[in-house]
C-alpha positions in Angstrom: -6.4 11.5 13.8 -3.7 13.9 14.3 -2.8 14.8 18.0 -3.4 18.4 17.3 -5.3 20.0 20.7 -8.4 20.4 19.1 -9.6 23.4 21.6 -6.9 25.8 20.6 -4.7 24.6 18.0 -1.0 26.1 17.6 -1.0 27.7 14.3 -0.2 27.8 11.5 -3.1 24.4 11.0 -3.6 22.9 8.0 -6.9 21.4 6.8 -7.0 18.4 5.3 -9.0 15.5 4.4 -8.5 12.7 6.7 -10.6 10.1 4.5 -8.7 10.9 1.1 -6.0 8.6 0.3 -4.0 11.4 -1.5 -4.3 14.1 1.3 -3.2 11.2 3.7 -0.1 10.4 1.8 0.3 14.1 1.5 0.1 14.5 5.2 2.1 11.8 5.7 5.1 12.9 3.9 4.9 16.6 5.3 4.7 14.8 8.4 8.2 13.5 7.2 10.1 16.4 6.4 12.3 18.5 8.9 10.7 21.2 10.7 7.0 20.5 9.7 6.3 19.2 13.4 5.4 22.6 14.2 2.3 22.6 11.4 -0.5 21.6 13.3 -2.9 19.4 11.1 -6.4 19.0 11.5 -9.3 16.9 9.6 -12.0 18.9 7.7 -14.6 16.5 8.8 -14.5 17.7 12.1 -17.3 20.4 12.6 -15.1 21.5 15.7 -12.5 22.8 13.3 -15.3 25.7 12.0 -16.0 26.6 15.5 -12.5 27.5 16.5 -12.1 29.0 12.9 -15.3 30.5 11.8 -13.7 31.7 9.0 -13.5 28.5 7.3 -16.4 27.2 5.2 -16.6 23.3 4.9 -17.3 23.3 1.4 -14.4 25.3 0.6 -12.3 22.9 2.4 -13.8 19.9 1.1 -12.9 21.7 -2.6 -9.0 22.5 -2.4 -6.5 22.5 0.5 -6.6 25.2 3.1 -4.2 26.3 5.9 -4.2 29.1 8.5 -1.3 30.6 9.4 1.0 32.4 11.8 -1.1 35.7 11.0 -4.5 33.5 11.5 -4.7 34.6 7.4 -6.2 31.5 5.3 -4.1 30.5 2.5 -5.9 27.9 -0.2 -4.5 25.8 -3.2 -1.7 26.9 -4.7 -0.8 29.4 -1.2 -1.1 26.7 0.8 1.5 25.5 -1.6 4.1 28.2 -1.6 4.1 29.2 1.9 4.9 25.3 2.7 7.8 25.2 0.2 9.1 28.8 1.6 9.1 27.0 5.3 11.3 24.3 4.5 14.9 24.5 5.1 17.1 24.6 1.9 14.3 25.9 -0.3 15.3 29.8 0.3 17.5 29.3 -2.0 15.0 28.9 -4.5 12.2 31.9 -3.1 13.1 33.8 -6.0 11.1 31.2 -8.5 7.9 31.7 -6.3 8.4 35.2 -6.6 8.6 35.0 -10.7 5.4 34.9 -13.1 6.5 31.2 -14.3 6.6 29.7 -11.1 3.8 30.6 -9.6 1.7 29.6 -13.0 3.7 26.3 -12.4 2.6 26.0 -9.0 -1.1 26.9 -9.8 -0.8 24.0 -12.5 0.4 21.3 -9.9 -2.1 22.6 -7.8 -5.0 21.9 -10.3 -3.7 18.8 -11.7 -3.8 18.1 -7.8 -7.2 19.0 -7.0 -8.3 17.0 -10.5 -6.9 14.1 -9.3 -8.3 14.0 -5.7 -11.5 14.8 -7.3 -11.1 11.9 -9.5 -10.3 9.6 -6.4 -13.5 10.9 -4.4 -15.7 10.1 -7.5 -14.1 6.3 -7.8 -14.1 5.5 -4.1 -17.0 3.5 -2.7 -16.0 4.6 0.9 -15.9 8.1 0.4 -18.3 10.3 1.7 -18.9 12.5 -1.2 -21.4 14.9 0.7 -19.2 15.8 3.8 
């Protein structure tokens, strides 16, 4: 588990699924990247997460990505997305494709093909715990 303070989390927190392989290696390579150690990450299998952000629903979570940011505003799938690569240093450069039709249709896409695939790794994976 993360070492996020689980009482009153810095945001912005993203919600994740600590028992999927694919959101692990996800977090694991945000966890990576320059100037991501200020993204506090947190499990969506801990009910303590809905309590400090009542907001959330776990079936929501458990469907696609969510994050809560600066704002306290929850971003899903493909926002979760774009406001990531918009925080990274050397993407700015680049804003102006997230601002256009195409790219955010190709971020919706990766976003799908990603939530198809997790899904995909859930069903095939005797460990999971498909019901939360």
């Amino acid at each position: 588990m993360d070492e996020t303070n689980l009482a009153n989390p810095k945001l912005p927190v993203l919600i994740f699924d600590d028992k999927c392989t694919l959101c692990l290696r996800f977090k694991t390579a945000l966890d990576r990247l320059p100037g991501t150690e200020d993204i506090s990450k947190m499990s969506l299998h801990d009910d303590n997460v809905y309590k400090i952000f009542p907001q959330l629903v776990k079936e929501e979570c458990q469907k696609v990505v969510h994050l809560i940011d600066e704002k306290n505003t929850v971003l899903t799938g493909p926002q979760v997305i774009t406001y990531l690569l918009e925080k990274f240093p050397g993407v700015q450069k680049f804003a102006w494709l997230l601002e256009s039709n195409m790219g955010q249709k190709a971020i919706q896409i990766f976003n799908k093909v990603i939530e198809n695939y997790r899904e995909e790794l859930q069903n095939e994976c005797t460990g999971c715990n498909k019901n939360g």
